[in-house]
TORKOL-4160 file (C-alpha; in steps of 0.2 Angstrom, whole numbers, padded with zeros to 4 digits, m for minus):
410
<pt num="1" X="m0099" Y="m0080" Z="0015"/>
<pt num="2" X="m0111" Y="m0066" Z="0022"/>
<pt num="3" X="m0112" Y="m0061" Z="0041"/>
<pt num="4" X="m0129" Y="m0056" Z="0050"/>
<pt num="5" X="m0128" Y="m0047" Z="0066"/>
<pt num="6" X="m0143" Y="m0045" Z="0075"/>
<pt num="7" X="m0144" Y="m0034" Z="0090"/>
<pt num="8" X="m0158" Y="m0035" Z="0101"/>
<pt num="9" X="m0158" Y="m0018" Z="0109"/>
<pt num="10" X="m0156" Y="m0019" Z="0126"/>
<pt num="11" X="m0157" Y="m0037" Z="0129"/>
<pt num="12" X="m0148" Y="m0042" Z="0144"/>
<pt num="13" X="m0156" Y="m0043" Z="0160"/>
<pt num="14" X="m0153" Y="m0049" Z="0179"/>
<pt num="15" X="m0162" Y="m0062" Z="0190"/>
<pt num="16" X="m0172" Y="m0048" Z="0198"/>
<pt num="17" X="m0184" Y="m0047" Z="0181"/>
<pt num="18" X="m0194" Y="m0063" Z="0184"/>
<pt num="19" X="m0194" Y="m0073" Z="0200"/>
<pt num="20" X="m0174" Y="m0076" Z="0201"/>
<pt num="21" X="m0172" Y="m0078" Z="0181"/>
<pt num="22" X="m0170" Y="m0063" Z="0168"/>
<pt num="23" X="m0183" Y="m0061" Z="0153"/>
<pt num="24" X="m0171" Y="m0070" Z="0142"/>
<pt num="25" X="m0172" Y="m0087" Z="0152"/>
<pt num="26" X="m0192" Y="m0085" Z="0154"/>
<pt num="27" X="m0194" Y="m0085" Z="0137"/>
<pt num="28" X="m0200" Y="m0099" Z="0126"/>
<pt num="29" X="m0188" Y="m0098" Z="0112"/>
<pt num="30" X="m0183" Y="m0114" Z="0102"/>
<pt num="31" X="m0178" Y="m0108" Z="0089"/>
<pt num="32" X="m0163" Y="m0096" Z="0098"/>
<pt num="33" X="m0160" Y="m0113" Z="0109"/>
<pt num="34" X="m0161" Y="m0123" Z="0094"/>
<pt num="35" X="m0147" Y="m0113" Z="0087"/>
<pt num="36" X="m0137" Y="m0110" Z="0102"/>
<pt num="37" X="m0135" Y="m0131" Z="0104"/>
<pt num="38" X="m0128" Y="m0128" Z="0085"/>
<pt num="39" X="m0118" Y="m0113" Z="0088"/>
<pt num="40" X="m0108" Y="m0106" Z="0101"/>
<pt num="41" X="m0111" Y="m0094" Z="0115"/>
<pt num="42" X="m0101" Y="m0079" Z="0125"/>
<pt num="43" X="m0103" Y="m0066" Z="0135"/>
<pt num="44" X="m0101" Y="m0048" Z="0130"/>
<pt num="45" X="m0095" Y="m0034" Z="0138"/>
<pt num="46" X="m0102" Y="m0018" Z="0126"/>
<pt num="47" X="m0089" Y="m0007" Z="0129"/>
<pt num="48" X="m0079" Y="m0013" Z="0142"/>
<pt num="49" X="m0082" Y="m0020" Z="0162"/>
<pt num="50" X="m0087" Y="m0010" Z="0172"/>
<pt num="51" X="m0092" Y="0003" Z="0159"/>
<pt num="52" X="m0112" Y="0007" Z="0160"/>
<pt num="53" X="m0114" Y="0010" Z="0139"/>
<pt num="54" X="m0127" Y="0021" Z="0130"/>
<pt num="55" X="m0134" Y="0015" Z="0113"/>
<pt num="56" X="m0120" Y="0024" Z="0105"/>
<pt num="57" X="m0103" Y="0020" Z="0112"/>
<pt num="58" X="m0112" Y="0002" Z="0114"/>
<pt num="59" X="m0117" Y="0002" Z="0094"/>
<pt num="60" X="m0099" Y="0010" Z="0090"/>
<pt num="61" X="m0089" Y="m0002" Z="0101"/>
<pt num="62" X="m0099" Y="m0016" Z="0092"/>
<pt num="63" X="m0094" Y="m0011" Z="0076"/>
<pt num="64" X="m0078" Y="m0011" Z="0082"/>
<pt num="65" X="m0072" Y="0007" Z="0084"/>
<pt num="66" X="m0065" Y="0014" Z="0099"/>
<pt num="67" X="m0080" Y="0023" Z="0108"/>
<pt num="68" X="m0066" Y="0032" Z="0119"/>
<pt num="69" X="m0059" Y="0039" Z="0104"/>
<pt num="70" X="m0069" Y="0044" Z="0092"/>
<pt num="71" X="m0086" Y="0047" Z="0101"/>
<pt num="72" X="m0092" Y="0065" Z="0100"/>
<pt num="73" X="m0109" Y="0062" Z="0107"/>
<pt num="74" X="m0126" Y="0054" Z="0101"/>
<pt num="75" X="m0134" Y="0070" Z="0093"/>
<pt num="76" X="m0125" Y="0067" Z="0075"/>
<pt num="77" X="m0129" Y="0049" Z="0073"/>
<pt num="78" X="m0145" Y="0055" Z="0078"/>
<pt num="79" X="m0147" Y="0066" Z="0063"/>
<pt num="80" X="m0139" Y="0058" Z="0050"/>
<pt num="81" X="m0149" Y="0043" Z="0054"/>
<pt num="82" X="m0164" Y="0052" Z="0049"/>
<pt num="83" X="m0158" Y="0059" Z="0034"/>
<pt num="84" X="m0153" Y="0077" Z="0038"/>
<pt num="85" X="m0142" Y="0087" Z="0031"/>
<pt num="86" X="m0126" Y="0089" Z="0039"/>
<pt num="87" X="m0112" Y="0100" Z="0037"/>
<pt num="88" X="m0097" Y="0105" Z="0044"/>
<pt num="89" X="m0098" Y="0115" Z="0061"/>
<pt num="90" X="m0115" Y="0109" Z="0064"/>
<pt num="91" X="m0121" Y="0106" Z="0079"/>
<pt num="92" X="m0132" Y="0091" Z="0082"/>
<pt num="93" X="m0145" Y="0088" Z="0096"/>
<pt num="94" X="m0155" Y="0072" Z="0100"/>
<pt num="95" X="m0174" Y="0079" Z="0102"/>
<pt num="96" X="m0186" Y="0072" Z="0115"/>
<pt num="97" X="m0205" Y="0077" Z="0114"/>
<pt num="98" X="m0211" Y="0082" Z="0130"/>
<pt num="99" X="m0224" Y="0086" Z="0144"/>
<pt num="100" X="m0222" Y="0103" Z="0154"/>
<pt num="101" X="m0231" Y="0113" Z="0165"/>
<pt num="102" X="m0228" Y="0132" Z="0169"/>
<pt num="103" X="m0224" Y="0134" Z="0186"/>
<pt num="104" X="m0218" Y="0150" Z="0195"/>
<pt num="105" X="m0208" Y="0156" Z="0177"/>
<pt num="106" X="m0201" Y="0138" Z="0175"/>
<pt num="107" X="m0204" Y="0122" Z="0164"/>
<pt num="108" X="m0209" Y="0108" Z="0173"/>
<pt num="109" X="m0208" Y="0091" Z="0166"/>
<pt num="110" X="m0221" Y="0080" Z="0169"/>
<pt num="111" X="m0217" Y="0068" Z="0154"/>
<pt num="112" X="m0202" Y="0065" Z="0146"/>
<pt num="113" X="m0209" Y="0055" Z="0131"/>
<pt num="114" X="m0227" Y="0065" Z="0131"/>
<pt num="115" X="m0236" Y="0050" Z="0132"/>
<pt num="116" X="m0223" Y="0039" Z="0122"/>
<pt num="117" X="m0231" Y="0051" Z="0106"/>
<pt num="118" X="m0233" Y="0040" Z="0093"/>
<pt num="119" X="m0228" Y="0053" Z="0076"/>
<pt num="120" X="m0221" Y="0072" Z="0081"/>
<pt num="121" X="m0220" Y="0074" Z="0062"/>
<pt num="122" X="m0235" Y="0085" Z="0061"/>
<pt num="123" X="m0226" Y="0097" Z="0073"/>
<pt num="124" X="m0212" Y="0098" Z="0063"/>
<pt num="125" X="m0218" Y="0114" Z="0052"/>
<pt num="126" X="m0220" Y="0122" Z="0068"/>
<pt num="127" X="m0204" Y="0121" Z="0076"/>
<pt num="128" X="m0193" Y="0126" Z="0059"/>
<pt num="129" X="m0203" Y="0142" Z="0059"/>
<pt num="130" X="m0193" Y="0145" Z="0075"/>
<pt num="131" X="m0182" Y="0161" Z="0071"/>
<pt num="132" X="m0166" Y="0163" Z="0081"/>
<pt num="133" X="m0159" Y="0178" Z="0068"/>
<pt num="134" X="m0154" Y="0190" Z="0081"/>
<pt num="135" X="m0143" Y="0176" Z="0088"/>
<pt num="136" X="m0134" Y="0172" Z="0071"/>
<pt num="137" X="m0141" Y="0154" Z="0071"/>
<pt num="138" X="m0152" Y="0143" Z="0060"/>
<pt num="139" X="m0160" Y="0128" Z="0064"/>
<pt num="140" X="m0167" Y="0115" Z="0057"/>
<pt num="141" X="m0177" Y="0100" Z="0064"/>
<pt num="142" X="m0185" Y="0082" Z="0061"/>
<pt num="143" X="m0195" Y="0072" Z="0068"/>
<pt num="144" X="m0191" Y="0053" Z="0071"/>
<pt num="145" X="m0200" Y="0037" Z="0076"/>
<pt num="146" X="m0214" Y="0040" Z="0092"/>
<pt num="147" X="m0208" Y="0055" Z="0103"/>
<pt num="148" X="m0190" Y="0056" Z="0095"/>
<pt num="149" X="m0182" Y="0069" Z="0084"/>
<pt num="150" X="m0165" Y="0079" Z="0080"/>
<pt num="151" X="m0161" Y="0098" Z="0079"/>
<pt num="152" X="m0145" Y="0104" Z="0068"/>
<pt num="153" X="m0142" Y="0119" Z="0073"/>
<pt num="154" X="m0131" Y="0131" Z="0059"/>
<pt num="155" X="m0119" Y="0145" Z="0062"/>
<pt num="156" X="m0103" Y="0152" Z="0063"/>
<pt num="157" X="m0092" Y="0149" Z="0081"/>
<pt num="158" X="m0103" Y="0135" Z="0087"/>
<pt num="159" X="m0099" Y="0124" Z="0100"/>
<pt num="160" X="m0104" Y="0106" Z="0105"/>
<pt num="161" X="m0097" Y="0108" Z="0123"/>
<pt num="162" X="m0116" Y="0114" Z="0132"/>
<pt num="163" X="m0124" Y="0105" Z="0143"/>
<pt num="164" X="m0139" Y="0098" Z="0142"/>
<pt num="165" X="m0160" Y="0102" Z="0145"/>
<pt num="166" X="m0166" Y="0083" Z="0146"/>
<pt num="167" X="m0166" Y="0082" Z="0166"/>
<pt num="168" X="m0169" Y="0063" Z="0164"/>
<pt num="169" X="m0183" Y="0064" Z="0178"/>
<pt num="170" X="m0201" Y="0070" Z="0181"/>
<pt num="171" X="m0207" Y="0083" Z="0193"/>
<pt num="172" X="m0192" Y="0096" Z="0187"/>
<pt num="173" X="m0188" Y="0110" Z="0178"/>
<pt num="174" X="m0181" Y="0110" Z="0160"/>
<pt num="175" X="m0162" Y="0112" Z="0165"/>
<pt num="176" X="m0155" Y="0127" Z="0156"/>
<pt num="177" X="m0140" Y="0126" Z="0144"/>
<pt num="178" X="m0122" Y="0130" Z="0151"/>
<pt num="179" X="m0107" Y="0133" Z="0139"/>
<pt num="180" X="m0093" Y="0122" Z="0148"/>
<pt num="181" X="m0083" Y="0136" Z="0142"/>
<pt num="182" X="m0083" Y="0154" Z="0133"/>
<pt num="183" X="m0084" Y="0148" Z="0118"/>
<pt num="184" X="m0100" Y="0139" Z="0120"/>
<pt num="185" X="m0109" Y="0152" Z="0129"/>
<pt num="186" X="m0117" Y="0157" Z="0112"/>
<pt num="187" X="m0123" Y="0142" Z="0107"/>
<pt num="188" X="m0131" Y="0137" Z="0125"/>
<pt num="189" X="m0139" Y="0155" Z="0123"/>
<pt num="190" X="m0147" Y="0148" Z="0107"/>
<pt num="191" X="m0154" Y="0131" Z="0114"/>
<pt num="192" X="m0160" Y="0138" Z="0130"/>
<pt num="193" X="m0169" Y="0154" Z="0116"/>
<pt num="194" X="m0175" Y="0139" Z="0106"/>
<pt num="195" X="m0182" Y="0129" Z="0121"/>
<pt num="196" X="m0192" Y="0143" Z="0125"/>
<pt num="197" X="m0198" Y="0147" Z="0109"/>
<pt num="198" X="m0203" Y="0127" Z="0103"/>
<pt num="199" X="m0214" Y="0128" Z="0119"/>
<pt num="200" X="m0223" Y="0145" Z="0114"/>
<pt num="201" X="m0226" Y="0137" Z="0097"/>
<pt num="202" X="m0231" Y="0120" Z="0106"/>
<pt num="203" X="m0240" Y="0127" Z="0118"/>
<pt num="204" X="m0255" Y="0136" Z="0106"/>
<pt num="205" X="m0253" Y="0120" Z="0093"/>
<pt num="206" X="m0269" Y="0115" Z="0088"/>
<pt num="207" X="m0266" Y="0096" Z="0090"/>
<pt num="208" X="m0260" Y="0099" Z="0108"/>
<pt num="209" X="m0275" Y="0108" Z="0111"/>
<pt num="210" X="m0284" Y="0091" Z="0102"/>
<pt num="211" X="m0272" Y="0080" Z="0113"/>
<pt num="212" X="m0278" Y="0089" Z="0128"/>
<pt num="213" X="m0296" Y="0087" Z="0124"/>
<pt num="214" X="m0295" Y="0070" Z="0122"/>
<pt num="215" X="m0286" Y="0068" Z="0139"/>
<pt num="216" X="m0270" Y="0064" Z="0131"/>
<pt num="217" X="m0251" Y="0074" Z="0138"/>
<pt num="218" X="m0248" Y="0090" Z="0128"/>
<pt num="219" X="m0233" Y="0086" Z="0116"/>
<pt num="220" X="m0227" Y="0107" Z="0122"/>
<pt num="221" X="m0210" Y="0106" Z="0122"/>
<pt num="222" X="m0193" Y="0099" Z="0117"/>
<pt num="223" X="m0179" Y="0091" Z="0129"/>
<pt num="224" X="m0161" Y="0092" Z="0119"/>
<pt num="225" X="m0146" Y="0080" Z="0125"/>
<pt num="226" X="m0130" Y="0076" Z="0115"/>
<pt num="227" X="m0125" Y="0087" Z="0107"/>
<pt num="228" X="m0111" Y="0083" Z="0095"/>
<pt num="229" X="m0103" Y="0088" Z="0080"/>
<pt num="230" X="m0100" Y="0073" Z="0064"/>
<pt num="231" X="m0087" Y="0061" Z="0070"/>
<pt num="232" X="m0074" Y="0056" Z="0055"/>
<pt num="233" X="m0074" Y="0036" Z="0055"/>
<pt num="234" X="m0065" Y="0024" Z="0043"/>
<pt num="235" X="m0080" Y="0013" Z="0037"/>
<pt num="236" X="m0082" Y="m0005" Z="0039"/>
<pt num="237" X="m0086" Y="m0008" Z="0021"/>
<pt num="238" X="m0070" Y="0002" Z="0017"/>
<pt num="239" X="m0059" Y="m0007" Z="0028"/>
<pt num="240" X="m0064" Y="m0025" Z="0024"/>
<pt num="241" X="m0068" Y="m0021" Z="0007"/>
<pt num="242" X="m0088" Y="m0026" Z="0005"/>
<pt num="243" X="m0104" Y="m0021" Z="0004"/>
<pt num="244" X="m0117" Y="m0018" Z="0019"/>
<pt num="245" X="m0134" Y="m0017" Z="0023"/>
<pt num="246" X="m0145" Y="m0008" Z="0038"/>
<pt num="247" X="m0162" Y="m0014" Z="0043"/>
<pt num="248" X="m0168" Y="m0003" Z="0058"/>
<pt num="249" X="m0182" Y="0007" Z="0064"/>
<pt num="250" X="m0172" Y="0018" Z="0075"/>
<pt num="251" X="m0165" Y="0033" Z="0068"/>
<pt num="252" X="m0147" Y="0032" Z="0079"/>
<pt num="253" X="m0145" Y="0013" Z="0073"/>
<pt num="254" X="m0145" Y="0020" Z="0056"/>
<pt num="255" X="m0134" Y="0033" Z="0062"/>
<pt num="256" X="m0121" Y="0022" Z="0067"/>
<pt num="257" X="m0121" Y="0008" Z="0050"/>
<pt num="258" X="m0121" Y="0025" Z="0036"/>
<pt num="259" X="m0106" Y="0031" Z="0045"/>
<pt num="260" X="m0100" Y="0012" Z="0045"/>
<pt num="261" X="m0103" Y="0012" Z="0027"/>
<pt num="262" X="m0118" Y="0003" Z="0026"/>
<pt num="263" X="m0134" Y="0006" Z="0015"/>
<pt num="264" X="m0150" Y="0008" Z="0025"/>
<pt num="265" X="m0165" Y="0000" Z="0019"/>
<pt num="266" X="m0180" Y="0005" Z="0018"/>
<pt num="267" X="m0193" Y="m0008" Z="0028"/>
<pt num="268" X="m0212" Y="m0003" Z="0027"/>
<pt num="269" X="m0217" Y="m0007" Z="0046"/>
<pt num="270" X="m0200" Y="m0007" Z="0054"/>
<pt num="271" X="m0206" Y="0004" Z="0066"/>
<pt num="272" X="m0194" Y="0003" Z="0079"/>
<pt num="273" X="m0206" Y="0000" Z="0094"/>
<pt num="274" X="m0214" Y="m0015" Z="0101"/>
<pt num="275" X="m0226" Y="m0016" Z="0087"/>
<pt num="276" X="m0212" Y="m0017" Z="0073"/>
<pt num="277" X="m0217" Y="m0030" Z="0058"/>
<pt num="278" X="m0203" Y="m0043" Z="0064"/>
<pt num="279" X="m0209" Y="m0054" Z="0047"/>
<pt num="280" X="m0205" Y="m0040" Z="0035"/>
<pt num="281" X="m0187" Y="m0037" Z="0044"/>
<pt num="282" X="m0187" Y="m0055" Z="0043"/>
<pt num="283" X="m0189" Y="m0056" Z="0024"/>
<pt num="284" X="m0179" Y="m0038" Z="0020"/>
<pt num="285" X="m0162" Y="m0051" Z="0029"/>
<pt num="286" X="m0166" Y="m0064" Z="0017"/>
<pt num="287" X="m0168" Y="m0052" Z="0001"/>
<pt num="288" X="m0153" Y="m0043" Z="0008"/>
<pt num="289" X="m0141" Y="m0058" Z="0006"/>
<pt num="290" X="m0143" Y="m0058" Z="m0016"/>
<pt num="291" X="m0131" Y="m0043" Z="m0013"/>
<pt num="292" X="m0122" Y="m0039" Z="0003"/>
<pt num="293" X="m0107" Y="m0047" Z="0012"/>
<pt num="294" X="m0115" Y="m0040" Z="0030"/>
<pt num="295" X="m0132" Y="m0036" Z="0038"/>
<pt num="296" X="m0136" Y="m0027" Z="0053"/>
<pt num="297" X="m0153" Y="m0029" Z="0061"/>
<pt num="298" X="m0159" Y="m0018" Z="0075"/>
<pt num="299" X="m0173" Y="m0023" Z="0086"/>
<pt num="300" X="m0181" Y="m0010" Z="0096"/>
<pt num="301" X="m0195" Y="m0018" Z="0105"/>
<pt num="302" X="m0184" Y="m0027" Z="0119"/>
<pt num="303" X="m0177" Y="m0011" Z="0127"/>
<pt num="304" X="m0194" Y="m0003" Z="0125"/>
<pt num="305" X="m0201" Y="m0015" Z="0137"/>
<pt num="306" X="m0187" Y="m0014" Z="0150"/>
<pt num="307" X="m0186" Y="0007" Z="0150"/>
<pt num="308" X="m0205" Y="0006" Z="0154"/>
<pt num="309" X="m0201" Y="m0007" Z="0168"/>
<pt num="310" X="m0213" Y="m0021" Z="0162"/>
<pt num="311" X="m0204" Y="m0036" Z="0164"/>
<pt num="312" X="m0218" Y="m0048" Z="0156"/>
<pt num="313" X="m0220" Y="m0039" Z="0141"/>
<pt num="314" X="m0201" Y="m0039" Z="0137"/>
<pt num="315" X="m0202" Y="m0060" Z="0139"/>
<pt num="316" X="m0215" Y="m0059" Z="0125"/>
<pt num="317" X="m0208" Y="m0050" Z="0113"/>
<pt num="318" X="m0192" Y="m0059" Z="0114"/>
<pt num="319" X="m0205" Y="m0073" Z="0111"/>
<pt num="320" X="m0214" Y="m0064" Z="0096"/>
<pt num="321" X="m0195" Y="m0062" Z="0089"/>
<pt num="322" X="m0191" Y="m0077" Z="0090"/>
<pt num="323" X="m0208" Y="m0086" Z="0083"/>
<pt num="324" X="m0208" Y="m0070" Z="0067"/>
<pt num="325" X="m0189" Y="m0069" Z="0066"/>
<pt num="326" X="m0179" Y="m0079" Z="0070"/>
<pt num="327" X="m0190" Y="m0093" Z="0065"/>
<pt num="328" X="m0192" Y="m0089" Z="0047"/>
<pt num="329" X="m0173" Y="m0086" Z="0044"/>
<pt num="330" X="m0167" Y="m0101" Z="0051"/>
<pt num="331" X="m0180" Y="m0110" Z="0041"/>
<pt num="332" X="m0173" Y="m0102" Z="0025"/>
<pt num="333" X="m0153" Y="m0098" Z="0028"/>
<pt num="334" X="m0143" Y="m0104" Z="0015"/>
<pt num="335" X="m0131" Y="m0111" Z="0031"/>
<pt num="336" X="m0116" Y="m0117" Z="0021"/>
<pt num="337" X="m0116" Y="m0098" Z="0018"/>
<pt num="338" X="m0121" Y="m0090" Z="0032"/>
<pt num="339" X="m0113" Y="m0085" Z="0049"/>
<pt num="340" X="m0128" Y="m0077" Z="0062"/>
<pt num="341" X="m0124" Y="m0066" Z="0075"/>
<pt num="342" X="m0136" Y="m0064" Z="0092"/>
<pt num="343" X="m0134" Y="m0051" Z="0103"/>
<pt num="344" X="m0139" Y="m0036" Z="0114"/>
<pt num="345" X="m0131" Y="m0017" Z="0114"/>
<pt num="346" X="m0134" Y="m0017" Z="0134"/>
<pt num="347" X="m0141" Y="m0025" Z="0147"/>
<pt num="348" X="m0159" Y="m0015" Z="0153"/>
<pt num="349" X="m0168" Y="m0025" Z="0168"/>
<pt num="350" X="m0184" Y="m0020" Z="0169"/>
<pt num="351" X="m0183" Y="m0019" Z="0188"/>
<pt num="352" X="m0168" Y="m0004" Z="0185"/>
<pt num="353" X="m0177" Y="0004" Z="0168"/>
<pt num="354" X="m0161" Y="0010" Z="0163"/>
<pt num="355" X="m0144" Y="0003" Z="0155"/>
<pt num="356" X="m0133" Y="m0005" Z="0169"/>
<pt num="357" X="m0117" Y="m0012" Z="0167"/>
<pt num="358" X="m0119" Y="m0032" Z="0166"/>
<pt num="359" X="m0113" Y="m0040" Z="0149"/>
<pt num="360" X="m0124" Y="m0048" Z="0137"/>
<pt num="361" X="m0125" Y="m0064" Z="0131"/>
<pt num="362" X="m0118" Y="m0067" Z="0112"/>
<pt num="363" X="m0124" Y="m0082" Z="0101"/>
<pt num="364" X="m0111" Y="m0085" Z="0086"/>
<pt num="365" X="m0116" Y="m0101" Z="0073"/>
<pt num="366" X="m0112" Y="m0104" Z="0056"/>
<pt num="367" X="m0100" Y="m0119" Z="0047"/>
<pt num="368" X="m0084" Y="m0110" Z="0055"/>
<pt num="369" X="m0091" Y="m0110" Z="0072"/>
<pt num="370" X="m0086" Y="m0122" Z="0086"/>
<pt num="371" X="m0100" Y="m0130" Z="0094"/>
<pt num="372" X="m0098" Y="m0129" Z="0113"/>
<pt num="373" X="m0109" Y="m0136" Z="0125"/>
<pt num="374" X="m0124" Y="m0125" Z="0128"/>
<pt num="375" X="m0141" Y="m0130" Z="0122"/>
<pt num="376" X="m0152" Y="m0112" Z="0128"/>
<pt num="377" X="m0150" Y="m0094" Z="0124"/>
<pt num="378" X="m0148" Y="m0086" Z="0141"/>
<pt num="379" X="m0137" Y="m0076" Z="0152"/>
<pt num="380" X="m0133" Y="m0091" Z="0162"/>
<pt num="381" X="m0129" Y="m0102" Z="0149"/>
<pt num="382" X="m0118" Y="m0088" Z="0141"/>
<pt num="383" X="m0107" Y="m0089" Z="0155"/>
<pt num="384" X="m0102" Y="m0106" Z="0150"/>
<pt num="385" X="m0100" Y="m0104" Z="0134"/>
<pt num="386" X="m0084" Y="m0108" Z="0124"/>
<pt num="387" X="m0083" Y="m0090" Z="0119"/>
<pt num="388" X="m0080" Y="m0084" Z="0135"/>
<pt num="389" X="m0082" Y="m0065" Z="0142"/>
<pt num="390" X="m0076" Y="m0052" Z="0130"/>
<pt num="391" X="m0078" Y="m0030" Z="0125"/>
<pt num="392" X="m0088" Y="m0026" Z="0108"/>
<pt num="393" X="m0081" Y="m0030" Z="0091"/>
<pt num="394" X="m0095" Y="m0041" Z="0085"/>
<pt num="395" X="m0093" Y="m0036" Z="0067"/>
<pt num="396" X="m0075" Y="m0039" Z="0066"/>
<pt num="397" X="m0077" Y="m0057" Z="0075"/>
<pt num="398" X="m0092" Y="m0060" Z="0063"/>
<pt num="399" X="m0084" Y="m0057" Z="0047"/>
<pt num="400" X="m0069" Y="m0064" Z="0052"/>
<pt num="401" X="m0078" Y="m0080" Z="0053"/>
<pt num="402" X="m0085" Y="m0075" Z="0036"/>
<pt num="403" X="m0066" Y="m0077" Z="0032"/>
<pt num="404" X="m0069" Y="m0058" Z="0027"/>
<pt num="405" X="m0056" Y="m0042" Z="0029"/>
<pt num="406" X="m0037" Y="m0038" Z="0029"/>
<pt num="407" X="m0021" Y="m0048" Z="0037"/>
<pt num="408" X="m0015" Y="m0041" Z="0052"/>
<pt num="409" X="0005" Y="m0041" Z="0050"/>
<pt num="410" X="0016" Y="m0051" Z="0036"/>
């Protein structure tokens, strides 16, 4: 038996996205409702009622760790999933791309995403040439998918206890790091040093100049949030003894599945934006089950949508995903083999354009599955499901329907 867990990013939503209904339920997707009159359907609480989750703790509580426990902020996933190299007393940051303007001696944002950038890599020489010697600090940063990127920072007596200089809203200044105590007061010296310094060097870059001839937003500056030091996991793969895949775009989905164990395969077009190649992930699953006992599918496109508050666009890419995913693997599933697993990390109504609290709707079906009644994919018709209202631990509900991992007791 193998296990497929697909998580739509931020694929819950609220009656306020399109006249009384949520995007889900406005959809036209028979091949999820096709599915659901064959499988079973719950609703999902990430992390726990109440609990308002970020992509991490959602992703971790999903895996089936405890995000109260062994969450240490979104920085490391952040950097591992790209690929960087991480060491012990690191400190890692998740890097945003940004918009200022200098105002009175002050950074003023004016975009949080520049413009939604669509590749910071060619900044990426600039900003390691940033020296914080004097300071006893190096630094090394990497660019990610659109305006993303992470920044290790290296040195001895570092401290992930500082504050962060993403203000989360337009029309302010670029908050200044705080130590939350004595100890961390050297490194928020080094982020707020290197904040000034990445927009120097941003500033005069000759593709912001380009960007700014063109009529584009400057991408002049860099807005740093969780920061975290490597958080020590027992993998999935470990624990249930098998072998697991990653398809994603996103560098913090890749993140979370390497620290689970699971190897991250490269996809040509798995862009993690509305524009992904949902085809390509679609055959990647399909190759993927020759050799692993679990795969993880992000999709990005959903939450996209929903952050930028367009309600209509994150109906038709729930749509497209259904018609270019979801379509060709239920057409090609080995079913006698295969359970599937349907989800969201969060629920993002486009009307909010930011995670709320509300659980998600969870589709389960495969030859272990007890039908229940439900014939549509949808928020509503979750809340009737025979799986009822639950917190997190897809993977260890899917694989145990896979018949997958150890006893618990004699």
């Amino acid at each position: 038996m193998a296990g497929i867990l697909v998580i739509l990013d931020g694929l819950g939503g609220r009656p306020t996205d399109l006249d009384g209904a949520t995007c889900l339920e406005r959809a036209a997707t028979p091949v999820l409702d096709e599915l659901a009159a064959r499988g079973a359907l719950g609703l999902m609480d990430p992390v726990a009622p109440g609990v308002r989750p970020g992509s991490d703790t959602s992703h971790l509580s999903i895996f089936g760790y405890d995000p109260q426990r062994v969450y240490t902020g979104r920085g490391a996933f952040e950097a591992l999933g790209i690929g960087m190299d991480v060491r012990g007393g690191d400190i890692c940051l998740r890097a945003n791309f940004a918009t200022v303007e200098e105002r009175n001696g002050q950074l003023i944002v004016l975009d949080r995403r520049a413009g939604r950038l669509a590749d910071g890599k060619p900044f990426a020489d600039a900003i390691n040439g940033i020296r914080l010697d004097e300071l006893g600090v190096e630094l090394v940063f990497r660019s990610s998918t659109e305006h993303r990127g992470a920044l290790v920072l290296r040195g001895p007596g570092l401290s992930s206890a500082v504050s962060e200089t993403d203000p989360h809203e337009v029309g302010v200044p670029v908050r200044q790091a705080v130590g939350q105590d004595a100890e961390a007061r050297p490194t928020a010296d080094a982020v707020n040093a290197f904040t000034q310094r990445a927009y120097m060097v941003l500033r005069d870059h000759p593709l912001n100049q380009e960007r700014i001839r063109r009529g584009e937003p400057a991408a002049n500056a860099i807005l740093l949030r969780g920061a975290a030091v490597m958080p020590h996991l027992q993998p999935v793969t470990t624990e249930y003894g098998i072998e697991g895949a990653c398809i994603a775009g996103g560098a913090l989905y890749k993140g979370v599945a390497r620290l689970a164990g699971l190897d991250v395969l490269h996809v040509a077009g798995a862009t993690g934006d509305l524009n992904t190649d949902l085809r390509a992930k679609a055959r990647a699953v399909l190759s993927a089950l020759d050799k692993f006992d679990l795969v993880f599918v992000h999709i990005k496109g959903t939450d996209n949508a929903a952050h930028d508050g367009n309600a209509q666009a994150k109906r038709k890419f729930i749509e497209r995903a259904d018609r270019e995913f979801f379509a060709p693997l239920a057409e090609s599933f080995p079913w006698s083999r295969v359970h599937l697993c349907v989800s969201g990390d969060h629920t993002t109504p486009p009307a909010v354009k930011e995670h709320t609290a509300d659980p998600v709707s969870v589709l389960f079906v495969g030859p272990a599955v007890q039908p229940d009644q439900c014939r549509q994919f949808g928020e509503r018709a979750a809340g009737r499901g025979g799986l009822g209202r639950f917190s997190g631990r897809l993977v260890p509900q899917l694989l145990g329907y896979c018949d997958l991992g150890p006893k618990f007791g004699a």
